[in-house]
C-alpha positions in Angstrom: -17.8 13.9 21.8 -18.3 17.5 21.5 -17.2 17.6 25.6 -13.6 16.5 24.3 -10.9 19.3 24.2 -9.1 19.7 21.1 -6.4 17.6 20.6 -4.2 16.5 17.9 -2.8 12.6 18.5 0.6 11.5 18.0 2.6 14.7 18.5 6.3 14.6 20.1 6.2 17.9 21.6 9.2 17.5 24.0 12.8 16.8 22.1 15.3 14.4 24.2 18.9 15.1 25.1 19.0 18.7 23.8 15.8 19.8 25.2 17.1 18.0 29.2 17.4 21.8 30.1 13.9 23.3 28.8 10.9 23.4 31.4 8.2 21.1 29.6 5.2 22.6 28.0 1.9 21.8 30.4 -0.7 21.2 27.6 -0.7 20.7 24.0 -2.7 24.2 23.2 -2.7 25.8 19.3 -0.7 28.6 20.3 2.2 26.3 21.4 1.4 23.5 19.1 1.1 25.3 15.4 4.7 26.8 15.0 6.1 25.8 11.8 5.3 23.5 8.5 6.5 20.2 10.8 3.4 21.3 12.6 1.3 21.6 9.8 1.7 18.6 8.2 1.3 16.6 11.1 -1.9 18.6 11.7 -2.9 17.0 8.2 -2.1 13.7 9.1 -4.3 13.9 11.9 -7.5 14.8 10.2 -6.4 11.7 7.3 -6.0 9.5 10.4 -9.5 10.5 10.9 -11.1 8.8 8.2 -9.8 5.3 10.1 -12.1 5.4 12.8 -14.7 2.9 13.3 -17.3 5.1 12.9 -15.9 6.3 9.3 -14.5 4.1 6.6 -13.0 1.7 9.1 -16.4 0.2 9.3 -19.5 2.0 10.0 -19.8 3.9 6.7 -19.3 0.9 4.6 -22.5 -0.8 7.0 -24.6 1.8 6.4 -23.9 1.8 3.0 -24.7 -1.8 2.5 -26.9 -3.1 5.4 -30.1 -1.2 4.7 -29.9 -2.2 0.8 -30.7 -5.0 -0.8 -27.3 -6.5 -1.2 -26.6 -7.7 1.6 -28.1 -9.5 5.1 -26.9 -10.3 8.1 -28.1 -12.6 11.2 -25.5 -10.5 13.4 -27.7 -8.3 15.9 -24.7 -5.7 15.8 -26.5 -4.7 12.6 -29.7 -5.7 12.8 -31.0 -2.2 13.1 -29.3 -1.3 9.9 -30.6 -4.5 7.8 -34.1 -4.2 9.1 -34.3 -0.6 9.0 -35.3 0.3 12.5 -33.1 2.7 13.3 -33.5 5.0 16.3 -31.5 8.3 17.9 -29.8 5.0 20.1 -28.5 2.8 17.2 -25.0 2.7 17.9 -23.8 3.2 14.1 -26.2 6.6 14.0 -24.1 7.3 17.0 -20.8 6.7 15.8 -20.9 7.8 12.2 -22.2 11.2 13.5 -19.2 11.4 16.0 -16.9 10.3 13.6 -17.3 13.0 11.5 -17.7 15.4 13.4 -13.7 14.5 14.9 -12.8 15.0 11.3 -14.3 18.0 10.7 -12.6 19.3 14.0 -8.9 18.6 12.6 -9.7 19.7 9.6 -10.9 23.2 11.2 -7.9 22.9 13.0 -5.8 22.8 9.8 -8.1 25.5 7.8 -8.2 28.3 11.4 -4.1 27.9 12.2 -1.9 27.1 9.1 -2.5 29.7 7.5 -0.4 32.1 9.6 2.0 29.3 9.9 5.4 31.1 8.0 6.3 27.9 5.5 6.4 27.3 1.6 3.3 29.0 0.1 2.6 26.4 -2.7 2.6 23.4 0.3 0.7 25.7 2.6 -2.4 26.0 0.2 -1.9 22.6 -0.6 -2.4 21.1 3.0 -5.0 23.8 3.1 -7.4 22.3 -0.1 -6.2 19.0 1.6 -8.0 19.7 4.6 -10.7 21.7 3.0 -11.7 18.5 1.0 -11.8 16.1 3.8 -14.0 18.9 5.7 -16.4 18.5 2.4 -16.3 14.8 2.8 -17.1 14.6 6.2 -20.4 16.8 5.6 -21.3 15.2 2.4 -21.9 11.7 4.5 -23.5 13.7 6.9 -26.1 15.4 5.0 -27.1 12.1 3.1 -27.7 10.5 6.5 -29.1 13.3 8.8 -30.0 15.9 6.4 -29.1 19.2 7.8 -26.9 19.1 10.6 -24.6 21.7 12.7 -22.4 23.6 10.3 -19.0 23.9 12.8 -16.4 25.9 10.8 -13.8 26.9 13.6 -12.1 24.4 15.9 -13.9 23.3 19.0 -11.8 23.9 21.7 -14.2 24.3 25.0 -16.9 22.5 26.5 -18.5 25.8 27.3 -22.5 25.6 25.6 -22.0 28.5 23.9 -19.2 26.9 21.6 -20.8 23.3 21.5 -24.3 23.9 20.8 -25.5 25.2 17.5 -28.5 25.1 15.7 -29.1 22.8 12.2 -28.1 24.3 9.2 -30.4 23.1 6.7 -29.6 20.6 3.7 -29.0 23.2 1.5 -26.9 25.5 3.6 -25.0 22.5 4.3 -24.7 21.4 0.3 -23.8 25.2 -0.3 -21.1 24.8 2.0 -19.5 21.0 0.8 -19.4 22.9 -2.9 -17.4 25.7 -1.5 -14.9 23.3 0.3 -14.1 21.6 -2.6 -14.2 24.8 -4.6 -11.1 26.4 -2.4 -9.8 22.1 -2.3 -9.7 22.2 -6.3 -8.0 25.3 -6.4 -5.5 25.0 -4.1 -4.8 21.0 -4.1 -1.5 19.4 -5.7 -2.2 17.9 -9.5 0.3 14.9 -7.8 3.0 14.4 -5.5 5.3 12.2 -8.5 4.2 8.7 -6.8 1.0 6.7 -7.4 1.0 5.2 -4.1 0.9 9.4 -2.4 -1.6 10.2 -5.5 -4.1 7.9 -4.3 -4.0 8.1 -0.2 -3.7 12.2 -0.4 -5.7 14.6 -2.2 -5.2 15.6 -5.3 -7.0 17.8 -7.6 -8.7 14.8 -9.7 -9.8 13.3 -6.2 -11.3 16.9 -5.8 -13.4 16.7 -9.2 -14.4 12.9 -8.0 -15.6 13.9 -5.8 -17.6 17.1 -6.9 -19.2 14.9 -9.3 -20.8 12.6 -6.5 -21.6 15.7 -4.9 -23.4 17.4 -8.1 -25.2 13.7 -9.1 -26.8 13.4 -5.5 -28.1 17.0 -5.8 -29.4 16.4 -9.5 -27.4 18.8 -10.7 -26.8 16.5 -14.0 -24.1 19.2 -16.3 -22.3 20.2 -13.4 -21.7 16.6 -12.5 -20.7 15.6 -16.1 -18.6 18.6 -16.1 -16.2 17.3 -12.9 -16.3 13.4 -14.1 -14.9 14.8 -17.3 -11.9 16.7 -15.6 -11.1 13.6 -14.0 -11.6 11.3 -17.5 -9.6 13.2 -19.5 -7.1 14.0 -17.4 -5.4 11.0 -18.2 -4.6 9.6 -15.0 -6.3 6.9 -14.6 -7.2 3.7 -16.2 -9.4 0.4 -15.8 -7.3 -2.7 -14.0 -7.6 -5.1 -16.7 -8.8 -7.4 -14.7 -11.1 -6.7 -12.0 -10.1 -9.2 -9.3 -7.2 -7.9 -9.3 -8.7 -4.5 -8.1 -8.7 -6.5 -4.5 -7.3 -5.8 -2.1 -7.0 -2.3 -2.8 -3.4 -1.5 -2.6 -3.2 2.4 -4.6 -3.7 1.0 -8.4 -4.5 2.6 -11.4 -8.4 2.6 -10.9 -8.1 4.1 -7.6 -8.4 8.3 -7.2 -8.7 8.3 -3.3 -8.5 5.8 -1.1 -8.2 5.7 2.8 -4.8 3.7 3.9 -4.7 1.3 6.4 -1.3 0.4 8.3 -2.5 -3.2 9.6 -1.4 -2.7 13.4 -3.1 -1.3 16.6 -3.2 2.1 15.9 -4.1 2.1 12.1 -5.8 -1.2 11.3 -8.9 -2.1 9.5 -12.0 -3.6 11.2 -14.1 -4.3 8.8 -12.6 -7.5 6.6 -12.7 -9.2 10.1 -16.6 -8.7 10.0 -16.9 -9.6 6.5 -14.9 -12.7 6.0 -15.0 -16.2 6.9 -12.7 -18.0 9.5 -10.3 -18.8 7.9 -9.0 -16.1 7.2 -11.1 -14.2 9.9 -9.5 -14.2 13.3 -12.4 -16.0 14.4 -16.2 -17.2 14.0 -19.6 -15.3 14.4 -21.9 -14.7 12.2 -20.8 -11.9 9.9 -21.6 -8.6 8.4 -22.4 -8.0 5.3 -23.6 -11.3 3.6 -24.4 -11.0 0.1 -27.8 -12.0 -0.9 -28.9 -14.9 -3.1 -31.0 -12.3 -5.2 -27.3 -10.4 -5.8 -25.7 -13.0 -6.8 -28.9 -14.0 -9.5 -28.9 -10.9 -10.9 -25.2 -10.8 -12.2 -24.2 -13.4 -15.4 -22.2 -15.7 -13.0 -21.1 -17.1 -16.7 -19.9 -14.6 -18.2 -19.6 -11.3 -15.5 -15.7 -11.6 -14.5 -16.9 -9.5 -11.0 -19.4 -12.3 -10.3 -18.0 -15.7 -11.9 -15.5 -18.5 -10.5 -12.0 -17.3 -11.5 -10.5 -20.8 -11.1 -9.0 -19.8 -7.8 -9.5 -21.7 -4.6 -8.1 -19.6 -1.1 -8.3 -20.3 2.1 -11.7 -19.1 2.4 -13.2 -20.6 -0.3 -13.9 -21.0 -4.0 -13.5 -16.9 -5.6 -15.7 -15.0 -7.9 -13.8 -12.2 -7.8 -16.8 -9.6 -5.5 -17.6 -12.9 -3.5 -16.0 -16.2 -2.1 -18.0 -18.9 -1.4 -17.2 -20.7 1.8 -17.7 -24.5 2.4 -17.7 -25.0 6.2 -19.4 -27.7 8.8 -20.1 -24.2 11.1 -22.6 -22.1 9.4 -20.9 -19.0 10.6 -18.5 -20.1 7.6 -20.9 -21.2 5.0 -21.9 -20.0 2.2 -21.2 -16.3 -0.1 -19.0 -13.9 2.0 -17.4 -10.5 0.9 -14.0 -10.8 -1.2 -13.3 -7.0 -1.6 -10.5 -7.1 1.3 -8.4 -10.3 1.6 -4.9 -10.2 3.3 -5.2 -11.7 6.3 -6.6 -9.7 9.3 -4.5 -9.0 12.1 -7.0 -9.7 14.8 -9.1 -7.1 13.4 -6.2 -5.0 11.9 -5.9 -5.7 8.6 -3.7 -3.5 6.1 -5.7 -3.3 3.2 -7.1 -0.3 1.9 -10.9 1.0 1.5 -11.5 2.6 -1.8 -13.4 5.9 -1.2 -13.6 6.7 -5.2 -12.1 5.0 -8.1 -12.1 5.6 -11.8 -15.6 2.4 -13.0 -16.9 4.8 -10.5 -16.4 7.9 -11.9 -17.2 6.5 -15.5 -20.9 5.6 -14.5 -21.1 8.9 -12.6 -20.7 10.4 -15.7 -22.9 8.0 -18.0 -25.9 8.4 -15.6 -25.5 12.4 -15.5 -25.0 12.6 -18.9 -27.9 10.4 -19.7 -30.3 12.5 -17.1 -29.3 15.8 -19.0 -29.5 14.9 -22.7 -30.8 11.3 -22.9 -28.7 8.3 -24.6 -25.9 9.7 -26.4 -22.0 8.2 -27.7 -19.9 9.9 -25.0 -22.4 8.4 -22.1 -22.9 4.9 -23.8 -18.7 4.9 -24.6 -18.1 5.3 -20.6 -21.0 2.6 -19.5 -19.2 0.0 -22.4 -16.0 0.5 -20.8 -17.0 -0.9 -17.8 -19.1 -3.6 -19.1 -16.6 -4.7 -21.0 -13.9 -4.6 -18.7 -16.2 -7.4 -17.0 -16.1 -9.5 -19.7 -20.0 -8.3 -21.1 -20.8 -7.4 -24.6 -20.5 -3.9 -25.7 -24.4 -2.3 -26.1 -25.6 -0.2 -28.9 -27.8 3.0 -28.5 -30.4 1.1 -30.4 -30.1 -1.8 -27.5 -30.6 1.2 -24.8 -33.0 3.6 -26.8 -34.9 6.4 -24.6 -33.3 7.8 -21.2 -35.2 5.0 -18.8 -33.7 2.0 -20.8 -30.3 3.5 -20.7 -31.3 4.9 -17.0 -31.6 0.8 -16.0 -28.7 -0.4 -17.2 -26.4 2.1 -15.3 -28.4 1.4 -12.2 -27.9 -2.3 -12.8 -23.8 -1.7 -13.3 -23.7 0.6 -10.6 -24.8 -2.5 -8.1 -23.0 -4.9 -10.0 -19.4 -2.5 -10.0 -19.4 -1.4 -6.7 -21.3 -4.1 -4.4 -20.5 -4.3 -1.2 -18.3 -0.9 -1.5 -20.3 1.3 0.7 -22.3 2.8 -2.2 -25.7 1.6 -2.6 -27.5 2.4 -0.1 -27.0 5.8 -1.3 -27.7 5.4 -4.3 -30.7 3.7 -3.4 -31.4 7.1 -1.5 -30.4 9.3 -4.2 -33.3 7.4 -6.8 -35.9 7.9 -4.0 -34.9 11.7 -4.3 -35.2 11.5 -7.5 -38.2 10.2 -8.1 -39.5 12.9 -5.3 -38.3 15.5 -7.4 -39.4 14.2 -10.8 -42.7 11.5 -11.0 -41.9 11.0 -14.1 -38.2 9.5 -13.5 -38.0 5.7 -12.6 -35.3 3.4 -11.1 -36.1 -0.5 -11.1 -35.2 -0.5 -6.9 -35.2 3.0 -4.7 -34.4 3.2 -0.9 -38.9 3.5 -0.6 -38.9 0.1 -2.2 -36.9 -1.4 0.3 -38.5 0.3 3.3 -42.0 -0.9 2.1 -40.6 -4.5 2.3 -38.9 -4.2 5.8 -41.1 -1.2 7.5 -44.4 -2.4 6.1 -44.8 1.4 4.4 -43.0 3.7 2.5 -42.2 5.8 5.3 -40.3 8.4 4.0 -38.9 9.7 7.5 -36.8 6.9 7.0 -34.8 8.2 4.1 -32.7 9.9 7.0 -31.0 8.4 10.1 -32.6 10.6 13.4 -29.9 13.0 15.0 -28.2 10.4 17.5 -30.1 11.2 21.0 -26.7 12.3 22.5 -26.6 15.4 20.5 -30.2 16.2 21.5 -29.3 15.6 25.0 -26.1 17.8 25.2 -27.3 20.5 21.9 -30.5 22.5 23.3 -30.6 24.3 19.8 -30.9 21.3 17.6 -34.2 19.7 17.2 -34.9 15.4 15.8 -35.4 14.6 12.5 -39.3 14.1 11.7 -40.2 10.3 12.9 -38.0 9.8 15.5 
């Protein structure tokens, strides 16, 4: 990957008709390419179209968010490395997540090194500019919870030479330090919306900035600072609960939704995933698929009363719904049984056009719960946010008396946390970030952590494993980065 000149995809450089008489340009280089705000923007759109990949939220982010936990099983050996957790520096999602990110981080450097001496409106200019400097943060947040501290790469990589490509680890910190200041200069400089709900959730805007900060701040323990960015994005009035939860799905730029990643449903900007996920019919075809909700999921949600887990009284064409799941009754048992129901429209031959929801507003209100609970114990504001979500799912409202003492009320966000956002991408990381937290402080507790789930498929609670390795290709072609401890 980092052998690949920069390049920016999708660029008409050469005009027809009136340009017949103008000798072509050879290359696309920046000094020819970054001339004006035409440029610029389609500079931005490059580093969004990054986060399509297959290796980002087209596919692989959402597996290794769900694979390793305990939501989910598979009997496909595409992810059997994943489920089991026997990952190695050759595991092709280790591979491809890392590359991923690092081609996003490379247009986004792009945007952040040239546009600034770009001669264009100043507002719009610092806009695309916190644009890009969130999806830099983004892209090194999801590295740093897989690899730990990795290459910090700031400026455009534009040569092959080893001098440019090969750079030591930063360490987690440095990296953290570095995500903050991103979204720092992306908060200050973002748009508060562009006047459409469909543009206020598929670009950045300043509330998808503080969403973010406050996953950010929660994963580092940093428990007021994370209240303090949920709470710019609660009371800033732009967003609200769906009603009804299955109607969340497909996502489609709702209410709920603060950022997510839009999917065109063709060649060029189609979504893999719901192909892997779903039974055939609707899938193009069958094998046996990703992502497989576990019989111990499903027994842990009220599949009487939970409107995210109970039969809604539809039947579709792949199966009976409840709403997170569908339940498929097939003669091939590719097609039998629980499947994922988060992404519906019919794939295009792996190319479907919904959405992936990278943060939405249940999100956001058990962000701020759980931080506010870790800071000052149970109080009104935390146990208001948790009850709006329960209730949204059809579950009584609870009573600080019902939730008394911080590990009571610490349980019940991690149970609506897995319930809310299964199969999302989500809990294996916050499976990783109770692990952490127990590391930091014996004295917390979490009913499941990432540890307990490695004891149950490694044998041990090997900690090592709380990281992916570096991907081997890096330490082949990087000299001055050395493996993660384990691998």
């Amino acid at each position: 990957m980092k052998r690949i000149f920069f390049a920016l995809t999708a660029i008409a450089l050469i005009e027809s008709c009136r340009s017949l008489e103008k000798n072509p340009l050879p290359s696309i280089t920046p000094e020819n390419f970054f001339r004006n705000a035409d440029d610029a923007e389609s500079a931005l759109t490059a580093a969004y179209d990054a986060l399509q990949q297959g290796g980002a939220y087209g596919q692989d982010l959402n597996v290794a968010g769900e694979m390793p936990s305990d939501n989910v099983t598979s009997t496909n050996g595409d992810v059997n490395a994943m489920e089991r957790i026997i990952w190695t520096p050759q595991t092709s999602q280790v591979n491809n997540i890392f590359q991923a990110a690092y081609i996003g981080i490379n247009r986004a450097n792009a945007v952040l090194n040239y546009v600034p001496a770009i001669q264009m409106d100043t507002v719009r200019r610092n806009q695309i500019l916190g644009e890009a400097s969130f999806l830099r943060g983004l892209h090194y947040f999801n590295l740093v919870r897989l690899y730990g501290g990795v290459p910090l790469r700031l400026q455009p990589t534009e040569s092959g030479e080893n001098s440019v490509v090969s750079l030591a680890r930063a360490t987690p910190e440095e990296v953290y330090a570095q995500i903050t200041a991103d979204l720092a200069r992306a908060e200050q400089w973002t748009s508060a919306g562009f006047g459409s709900q469909a543009a206020d959730r598929t670009r950045v805007v300043k509330t998808a900035v503080n969403a973010l900060q406050a996953r950010v701040f929660l994963t580092q323990r940093q428990w007021a600072q994370a209240v303090a960015a949920a709470n710019k994005v609660i009371t800033s009035g732009r967003y609200q609960l769906m009603p009804n939860f299955n109607e969340l799905f497909p996502p489609e730029n709702k209410i709920e939704s603060i950022f997510e990643v839009q999917f065109a449903g063709n060649a060029d900007g189609g979504f893999i995933l719901p192909d892997l996920v779903l039974p055939s019919p609707p899938a193009t075809y069958s094998f046996p698929k990703f992502n497989i909700p576990t019989a111990q999921l499903i027994q842990t949600a009220d599949t009487t009363r939970d409107r995210r887990w109970r039969f809604t009284g539809e039947v579709t064409p792949a199966g009976r719904n409840y709403a997170s799941f569908v339940w498929s009754s097939s003669e091939n048992p590719n097609d039998n049984g629980p499947f994922v129901y988060k992404w519906r429209s019919n794939p295009n031959g792996f190319n479907s056009p919904d959405n992936y929801y990278v943060l939405r507003y249940a999100d956001v209100l058990l962000m701020a719960a759980e931080a506010s609970n870790e800071q000052n114990g149970p109080n009104a504001a935390a146990l208001t946010q948790l009850n709006a979500v329960r209730t949204r799912a059809g579950l009584p409202a609870l009573t600080l008396g019902e939730l008394a003492g911080r590990q009571a009320f610490r349980n019940e966000v991690d149970r609506q946390r897995r319930l809310e956002l299964a199969f999302e991408g989500e809990r294996w990381f916050d499976l990783l970030r109770y692990a952490r937290q127990i590391q930091a402080d014996p004295t917390a507790a979490h009913p499941v952590t990432a540890l307990d789930i490695i004891l149950q498929m490694r044998g041990n609670r090997d900690a090592n494993y709380l990281l992916f390795p570096l991907p081997q290709t890096e330490i082949n072609t990087n000299p001055l980065v050395t493996q993660n401890p384990g691998f």
